[in-house]
PALUMVO-657986 format. One line per 5 residues: their letters; for each residue y, x, z of N, C-alpha, C. Coordinates in Angstrom, 2 decimals. Last residue first. Example, Ala and Ser with C-alpha at 12.3 -4.5 7.8 and 13.67 -1.06 7.14 Angstrom:
<nodes>
SA) -2.25:12.85:7.08:-1.06:13.67:7.14:0.03:12.90:7.87 | -5.69:13.19:7.80:-4.50:12.30:7.80:-3.30:13.20:7.80
</nodes>
This chain:
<nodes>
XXXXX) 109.96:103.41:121.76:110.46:103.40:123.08:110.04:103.99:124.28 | 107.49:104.51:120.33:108.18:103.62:120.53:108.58:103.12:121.55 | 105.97:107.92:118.62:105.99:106.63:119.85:107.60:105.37:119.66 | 103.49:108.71:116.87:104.79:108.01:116.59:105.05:107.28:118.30 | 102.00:112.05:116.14:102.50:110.59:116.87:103.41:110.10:116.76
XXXXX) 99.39:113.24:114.26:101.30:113.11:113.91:100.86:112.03:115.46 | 97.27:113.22:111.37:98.26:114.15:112.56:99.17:113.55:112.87 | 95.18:111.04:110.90:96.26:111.55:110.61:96.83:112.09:111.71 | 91.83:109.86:108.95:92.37:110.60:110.22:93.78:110.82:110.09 | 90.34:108.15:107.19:90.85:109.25:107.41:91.89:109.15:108.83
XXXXX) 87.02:106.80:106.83:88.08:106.33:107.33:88.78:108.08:106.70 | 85.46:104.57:104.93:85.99:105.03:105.10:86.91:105.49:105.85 | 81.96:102.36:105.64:83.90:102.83:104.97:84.33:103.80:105.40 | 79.85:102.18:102.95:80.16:102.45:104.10:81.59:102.64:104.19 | 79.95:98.78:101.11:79.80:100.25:101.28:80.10:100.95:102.47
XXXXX) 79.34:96.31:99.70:78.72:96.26:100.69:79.09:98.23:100.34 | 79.71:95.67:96.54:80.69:95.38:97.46:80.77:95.71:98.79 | 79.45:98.16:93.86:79.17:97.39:95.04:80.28:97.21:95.84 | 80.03:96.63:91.05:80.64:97.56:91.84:80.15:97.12:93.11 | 79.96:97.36:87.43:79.66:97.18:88.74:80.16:98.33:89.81
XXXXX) 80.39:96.62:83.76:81.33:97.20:85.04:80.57:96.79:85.94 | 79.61:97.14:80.10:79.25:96.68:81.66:79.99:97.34:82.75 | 79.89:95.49:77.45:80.73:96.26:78.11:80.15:95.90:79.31 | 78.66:95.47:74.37:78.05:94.70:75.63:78.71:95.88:76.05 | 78.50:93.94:70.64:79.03:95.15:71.55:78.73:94.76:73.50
XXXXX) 77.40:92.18:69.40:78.06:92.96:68.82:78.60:94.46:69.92 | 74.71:89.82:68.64:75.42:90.49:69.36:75.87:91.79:68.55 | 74.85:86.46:66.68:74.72:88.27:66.75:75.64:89.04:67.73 | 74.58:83.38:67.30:75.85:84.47:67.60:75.47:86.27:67.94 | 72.35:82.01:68.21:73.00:82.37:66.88:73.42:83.84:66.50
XXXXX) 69.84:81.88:70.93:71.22:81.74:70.56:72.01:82.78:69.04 | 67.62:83.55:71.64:67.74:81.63:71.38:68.99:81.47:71.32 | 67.03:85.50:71.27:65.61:84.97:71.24:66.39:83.43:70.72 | 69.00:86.90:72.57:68.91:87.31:71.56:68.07:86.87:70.51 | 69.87:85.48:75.22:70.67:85.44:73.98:70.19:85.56:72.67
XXXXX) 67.35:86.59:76.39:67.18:85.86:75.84:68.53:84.83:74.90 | 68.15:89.24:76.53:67.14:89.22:75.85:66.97:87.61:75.11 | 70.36:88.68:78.13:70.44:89.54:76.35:69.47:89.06:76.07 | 68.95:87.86:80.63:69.92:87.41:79.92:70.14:87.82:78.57 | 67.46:90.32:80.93:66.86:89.29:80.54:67.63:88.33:79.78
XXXXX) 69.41:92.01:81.19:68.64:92.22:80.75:68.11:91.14:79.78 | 70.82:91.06:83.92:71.76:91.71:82.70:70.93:91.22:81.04 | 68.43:91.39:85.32:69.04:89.70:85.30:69.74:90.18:83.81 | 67.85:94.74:85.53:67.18:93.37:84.98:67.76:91.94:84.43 | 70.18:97.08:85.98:70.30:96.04:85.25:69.48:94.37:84.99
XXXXX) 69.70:99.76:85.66:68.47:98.99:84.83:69.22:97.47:84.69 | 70.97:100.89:88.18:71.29:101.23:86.97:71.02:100.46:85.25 | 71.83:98.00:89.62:72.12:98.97:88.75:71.33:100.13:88.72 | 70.64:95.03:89.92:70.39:96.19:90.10:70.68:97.03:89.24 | 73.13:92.03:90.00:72.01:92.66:89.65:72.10:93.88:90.19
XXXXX) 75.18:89.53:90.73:74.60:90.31:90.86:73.54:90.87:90.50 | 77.21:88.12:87.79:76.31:87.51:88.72:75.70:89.18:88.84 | 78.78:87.49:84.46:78.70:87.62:85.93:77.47:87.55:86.92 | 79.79:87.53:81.40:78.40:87.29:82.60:78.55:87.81:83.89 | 81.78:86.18:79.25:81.97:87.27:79.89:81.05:86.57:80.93
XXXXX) 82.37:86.51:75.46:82.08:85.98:76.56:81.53:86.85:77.75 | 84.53:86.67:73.02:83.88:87.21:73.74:83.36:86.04:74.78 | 84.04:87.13:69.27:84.10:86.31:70.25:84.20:87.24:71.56 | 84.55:88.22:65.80:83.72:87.77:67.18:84.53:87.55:67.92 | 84.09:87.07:62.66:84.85:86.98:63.59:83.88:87.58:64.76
XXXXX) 82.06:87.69:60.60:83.23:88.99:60.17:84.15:88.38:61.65 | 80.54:85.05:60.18:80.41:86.26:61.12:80.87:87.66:60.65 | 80.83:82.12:60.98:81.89:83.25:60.44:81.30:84.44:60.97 | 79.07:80.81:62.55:79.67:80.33:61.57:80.55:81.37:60.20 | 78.24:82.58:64.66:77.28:82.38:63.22:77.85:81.68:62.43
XXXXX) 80.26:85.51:65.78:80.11:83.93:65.49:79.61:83.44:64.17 | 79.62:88.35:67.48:79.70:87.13:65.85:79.53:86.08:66.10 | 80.11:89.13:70.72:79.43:88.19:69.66:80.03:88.07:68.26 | 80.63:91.24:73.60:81.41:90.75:72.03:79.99:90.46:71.12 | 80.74:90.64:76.61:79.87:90.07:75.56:80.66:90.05:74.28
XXXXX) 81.35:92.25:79.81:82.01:91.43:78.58:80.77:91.58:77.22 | 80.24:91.68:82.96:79.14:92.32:81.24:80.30:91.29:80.18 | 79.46:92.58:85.96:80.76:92.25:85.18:79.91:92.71:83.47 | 78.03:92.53:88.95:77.76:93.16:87.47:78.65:92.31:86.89 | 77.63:93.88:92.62:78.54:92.74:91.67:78.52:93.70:89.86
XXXXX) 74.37:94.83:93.13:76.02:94.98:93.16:76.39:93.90:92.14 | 71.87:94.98:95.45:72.49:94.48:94.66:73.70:94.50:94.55 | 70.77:95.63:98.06:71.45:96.77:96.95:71.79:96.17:96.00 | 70.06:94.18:99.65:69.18:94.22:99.31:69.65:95.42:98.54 | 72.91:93.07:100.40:72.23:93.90:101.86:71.14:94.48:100.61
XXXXX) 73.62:92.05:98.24:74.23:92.98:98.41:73.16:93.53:99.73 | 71.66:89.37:99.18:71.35:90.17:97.68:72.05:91.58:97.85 | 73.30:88.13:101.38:72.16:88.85:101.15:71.38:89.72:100.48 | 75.41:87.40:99.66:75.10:88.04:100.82:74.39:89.18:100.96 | 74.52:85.38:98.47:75.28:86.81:97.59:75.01:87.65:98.54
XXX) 73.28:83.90:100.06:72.60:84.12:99.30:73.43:85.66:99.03 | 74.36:83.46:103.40:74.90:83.20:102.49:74.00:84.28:101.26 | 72.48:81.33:105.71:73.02:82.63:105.36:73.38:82.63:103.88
</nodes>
């Protein structure tokens, strides 16, 4: 069975996190880098930990953290429409 899968059955949604960094060489530049991978919204954890440990073991001062999710797993939708069309 397919892991992502599964994680969405669990409530996990697809998390999108653009990363604006300084770069410790230059740091009047930043950067971006961009994290992927499912987590729990609102809190986030994996999101989380990840920063945390950017923040513990990597240079590059964080500068700004843009987050987008979206579950993929939702009930659907339908709508309805008046009308018939026939054909022939």
């Amino acid at each position: 069975m397919d892991t992502a899968f599964l994680r969405q059955i669990e409530g996990f949604s697809l998390t999108t996190a653009e990363i604006l960094y300084r770069l410790p060489d230059h740091p009047k530049l930043l950067q971006t880098y961009i994290w992927q991978d499912y987590d729990l919204a609102p809190r986030f954890p994996k999101l989380t930990d990840f920063l945390d440990f950017w923040d513990a073991h990597l240079d590059g001062a964080l500068f700004r953290i843009r987050v987008a999710h979206r579950k993929l797993i939702a009930p659907a939708e339908f709508s309805f429409v008046e009308g018939e069309l026939r054909l022939h």
